[in-house]
N, C-alpha and C positions, 0 to 999 in steps of 0.2 A: 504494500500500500504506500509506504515512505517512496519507495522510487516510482512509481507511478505518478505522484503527485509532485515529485521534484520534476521528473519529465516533464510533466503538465503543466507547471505554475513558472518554472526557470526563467525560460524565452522570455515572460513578459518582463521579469528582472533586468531585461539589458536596456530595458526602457527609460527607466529612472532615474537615472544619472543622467542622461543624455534631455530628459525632458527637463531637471534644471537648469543644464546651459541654454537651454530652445528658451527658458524663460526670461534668462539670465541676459540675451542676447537681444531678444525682444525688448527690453526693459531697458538698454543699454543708450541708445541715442537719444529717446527722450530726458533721461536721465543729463546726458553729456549737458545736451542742449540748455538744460536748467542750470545745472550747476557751474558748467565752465570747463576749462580741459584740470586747472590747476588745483579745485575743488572735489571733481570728482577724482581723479587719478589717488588725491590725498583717501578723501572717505574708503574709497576700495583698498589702498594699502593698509588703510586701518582694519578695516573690519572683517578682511581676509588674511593678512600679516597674523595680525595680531592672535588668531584662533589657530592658525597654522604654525605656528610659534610654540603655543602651551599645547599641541596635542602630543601625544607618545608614538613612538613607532611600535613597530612591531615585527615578526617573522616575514611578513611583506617587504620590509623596505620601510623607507624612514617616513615617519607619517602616516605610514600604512598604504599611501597612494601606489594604484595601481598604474605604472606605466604604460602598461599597452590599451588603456585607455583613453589618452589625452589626445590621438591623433582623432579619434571621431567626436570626441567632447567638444575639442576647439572649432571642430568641422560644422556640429551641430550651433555650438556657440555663434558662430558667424553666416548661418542661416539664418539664424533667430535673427542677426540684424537686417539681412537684406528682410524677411517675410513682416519688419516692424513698421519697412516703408513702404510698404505690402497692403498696411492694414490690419495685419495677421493678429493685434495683440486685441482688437476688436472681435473679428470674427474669419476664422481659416474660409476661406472658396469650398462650397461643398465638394466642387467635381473633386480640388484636391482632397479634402477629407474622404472621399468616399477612395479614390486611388492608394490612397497610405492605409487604411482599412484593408483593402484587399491584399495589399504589400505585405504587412502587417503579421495579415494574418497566412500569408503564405509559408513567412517568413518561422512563425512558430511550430507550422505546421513540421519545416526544415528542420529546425533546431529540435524539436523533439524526436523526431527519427533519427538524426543524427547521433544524439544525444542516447539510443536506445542502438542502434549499432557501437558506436564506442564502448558500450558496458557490456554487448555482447560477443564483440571481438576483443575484449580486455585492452580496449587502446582510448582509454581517456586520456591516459598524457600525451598520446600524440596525438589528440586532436585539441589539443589546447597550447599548442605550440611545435616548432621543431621542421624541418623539413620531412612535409607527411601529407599525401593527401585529404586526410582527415583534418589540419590543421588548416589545410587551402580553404576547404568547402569552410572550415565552424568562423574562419573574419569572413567570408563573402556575406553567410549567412547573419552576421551580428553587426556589419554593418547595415545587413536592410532595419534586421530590429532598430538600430538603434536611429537612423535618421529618420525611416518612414514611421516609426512604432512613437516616437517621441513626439509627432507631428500628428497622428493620429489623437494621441492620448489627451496632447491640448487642447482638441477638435472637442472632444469627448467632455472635456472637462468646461468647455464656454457655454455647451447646449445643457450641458447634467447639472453643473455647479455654479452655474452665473446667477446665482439669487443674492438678494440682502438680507444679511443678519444681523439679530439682535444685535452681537457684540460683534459684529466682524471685524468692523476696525481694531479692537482691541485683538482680537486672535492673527490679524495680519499685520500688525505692528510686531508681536509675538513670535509670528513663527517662523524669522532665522535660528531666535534664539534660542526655541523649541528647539530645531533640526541640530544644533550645536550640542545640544544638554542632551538630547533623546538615549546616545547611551549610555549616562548615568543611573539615569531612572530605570530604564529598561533593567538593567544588569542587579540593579538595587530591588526590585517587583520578582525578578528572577531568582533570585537566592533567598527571600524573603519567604517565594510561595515554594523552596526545593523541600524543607523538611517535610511538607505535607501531605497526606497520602492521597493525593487527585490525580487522577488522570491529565496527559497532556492536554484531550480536548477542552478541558476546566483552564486549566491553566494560562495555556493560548491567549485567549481571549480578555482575561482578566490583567495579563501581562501586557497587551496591545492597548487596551481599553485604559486601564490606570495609568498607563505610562504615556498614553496622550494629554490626559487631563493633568498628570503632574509637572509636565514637559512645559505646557503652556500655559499652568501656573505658575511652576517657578521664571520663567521666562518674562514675564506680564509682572509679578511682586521686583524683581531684580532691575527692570524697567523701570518704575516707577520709585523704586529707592534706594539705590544704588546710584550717587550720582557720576556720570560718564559712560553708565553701561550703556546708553540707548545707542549711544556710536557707534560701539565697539558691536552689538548684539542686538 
């Protein structure tokens, strides 16, 4: 059941990152334009710097950043600009949304039979790097995820998620700082609920659920009194 559901759920994973910079880059000119070249360049060194600074590294590499990421991130990153003067941060072109849709989902369809021949042939490591055919097909494959799958998911998220909320301002001022803090909380809910005898399905949820609410609790109290943090986070 675990690998069926990691085949199943994976592909949309390589969406997520890449649909930050899609946002990241969309948000970018207007941005410029407001603050100035000297203003903004500043803010982003802060409030990127400054978090890339105090994180830990790890068995990854320093900071944990994954390297062979950054060629389709920046790729994504500077689509998001050209699609800003697009319009795109309004509302994507259906026919495009419907084309990255089908892309999309062709794309996970790949990555999971991929994904289920590599476990079958014992060659996940070379399909995750190395000179191997397996390694050629899993970047063609992860770059569609990631520029049409990111572009889609934004699509998705203007016509599903574009309401006004109660607090929203307050939860969108909030949620860098959320995404900064998210594995404190997470890991702290995690060993918190390990002594007790529940099942994973109990847990899941309870661990997802509290650690959003505490995420962009502490983020919103830290805002608010903490003075400098709102720069920074």
């Amino acid at each position: 059941m675990e690998v069926g559901l990691f085949v199943l759920v994976s592909p949309f994973g390589f969406c997520l990152i890449a649909l930050f910079f899609l946002v990241a880059g969309l948000l970018t000119p207007s941005s410029y334009e407001r603050k100035g070249a000297r203003r903004f360049v500043g803010d982003r060194l802060l409030r990127l710097g400054v978090p890339f600074l105090a994180s830990y590294g790890s068995e990854s590499g320093f900071s944990d950043l994954n390297l062979w990421e950054w060629l389709a991130c920046v790729a994504v990153f500077g689509l998001g600009i050209v699609g800003s003067r697009q319009g795109w941060l309004e509302t994507i072109p259906d026919h495009l949304a419907r084309r990255c849709r089908t892309l999309t989902l062709f794309g996970v369809v790949a990555m999971a039979t991929l994904l289920l021949l590599a476990g079958g042939f014992d060659a996940v490591d070379d399909a995750f790097g190395g000179w191997h055919w397996f390694a050629s097909v899993f970047v063609v494959v992860e770059a569609v995820l990631t520029v049409f799958g990111s572009v889609w998911l934004f699509s998705v998220a203007q016509h599903r998620l574009n309401r006004h909320y109660r607090r929203g301002a307050m939860l969108s001022r909030s949620a860098y700082g959320a995404f900064m803090l998210q594995t404190v909380f997470l890991l702290a809910l995690a060993l918190i609920l390990r002594p007790l005898a529940l099942p994973a399905e109990v847990k899941a949820p309870v661990v997802a659920i509290g650690g959003i609410i505490a995420k962009f609790g502490a983020a919103w109290l830290l805002n608010k009194k903490v003075p400098g943090f709102s720069r920074v986070l």
